[in-house]
C-alpha positions in Angstrom: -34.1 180.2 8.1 -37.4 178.4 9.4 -40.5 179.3 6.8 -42.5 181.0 9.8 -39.9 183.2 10.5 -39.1 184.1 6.8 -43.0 185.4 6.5 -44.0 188.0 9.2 -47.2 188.7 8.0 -49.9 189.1 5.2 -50.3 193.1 3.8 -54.0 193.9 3.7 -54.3 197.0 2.4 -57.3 198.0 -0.6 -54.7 197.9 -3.5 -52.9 194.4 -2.6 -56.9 193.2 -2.1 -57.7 194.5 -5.5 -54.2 192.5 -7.0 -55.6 189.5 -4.8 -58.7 189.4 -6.9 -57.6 190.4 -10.1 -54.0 189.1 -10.8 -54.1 186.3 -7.8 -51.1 188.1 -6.3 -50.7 188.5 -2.7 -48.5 190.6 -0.7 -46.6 189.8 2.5 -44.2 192.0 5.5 -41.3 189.2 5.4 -38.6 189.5 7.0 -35.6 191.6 5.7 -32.9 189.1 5.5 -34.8 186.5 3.4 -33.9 186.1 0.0 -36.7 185.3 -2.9 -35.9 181.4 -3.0 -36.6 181.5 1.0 -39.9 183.8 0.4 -40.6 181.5 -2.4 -40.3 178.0 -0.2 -41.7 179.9 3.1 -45.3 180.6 0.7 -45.1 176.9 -0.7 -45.1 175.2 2.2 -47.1 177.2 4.5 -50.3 177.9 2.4 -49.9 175.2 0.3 -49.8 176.7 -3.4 -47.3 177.0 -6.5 -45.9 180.1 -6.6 -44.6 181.4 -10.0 -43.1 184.7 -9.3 -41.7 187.0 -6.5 -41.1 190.6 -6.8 -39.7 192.3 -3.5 -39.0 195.7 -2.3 -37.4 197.6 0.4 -39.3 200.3 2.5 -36.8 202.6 3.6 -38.1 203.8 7.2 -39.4 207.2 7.4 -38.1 209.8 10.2 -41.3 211.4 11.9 -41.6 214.4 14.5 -43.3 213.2 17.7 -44.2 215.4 20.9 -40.8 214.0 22.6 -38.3 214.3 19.5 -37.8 212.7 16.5 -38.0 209.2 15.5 -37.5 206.9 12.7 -39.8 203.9 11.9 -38.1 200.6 11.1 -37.5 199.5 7.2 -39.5 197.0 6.1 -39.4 194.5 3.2 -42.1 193.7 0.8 -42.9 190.6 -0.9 -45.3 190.7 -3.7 -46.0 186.9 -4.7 -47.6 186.0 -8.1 -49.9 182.5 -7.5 -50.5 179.8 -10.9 -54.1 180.5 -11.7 -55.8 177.3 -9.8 -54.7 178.0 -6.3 -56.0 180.8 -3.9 -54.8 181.9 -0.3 -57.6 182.3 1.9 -56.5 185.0 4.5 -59.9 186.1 5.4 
């Protein structure tokens, strides 16, 4: 899998931007077939940083009641990538 299509996004939310500062750990929307290695390579070579660890998790899609019926949102995976200490990802 190409490393632009294994990374969808960054997630920018106030925790992950706390984490960012704090533990140099930045968090991704990647998509859901991509294994850790592949999440691990994609960051490497796109932002150009060493990467020491990778946590991921699934988010199950939830099932919400619109004015039309009901309808579930996707499930999305979560990468939570841990940085070596000199390197930094500028995302804004």
């Amino acid at each position: 899998m190409d490393h632009s299509y294994v990374i969808k996004k960054p997630l920018l939310t106030e925790r992950t931007t706390a984490t960012m500062e704090a533990a140099n750990q930045y968090a991704f929307i990647v998509d859901r077939r991509a294994t850790k290695d592949q999440i691990r390579d994609a960051v490497a070579s796109l932002y150009g940083v060493r990467v020491l660890k990778v946590r991921t998790s699934n988010q199950k899609g939830e099932t919400r009641r619109l004015r039309y019926g009901w309808v579930k949102q996707a499930t999305v995976k979560k990468a939570f990538v841990r940085l070596h200490e000199e390197d930094r990802i500028e995302l804004f």
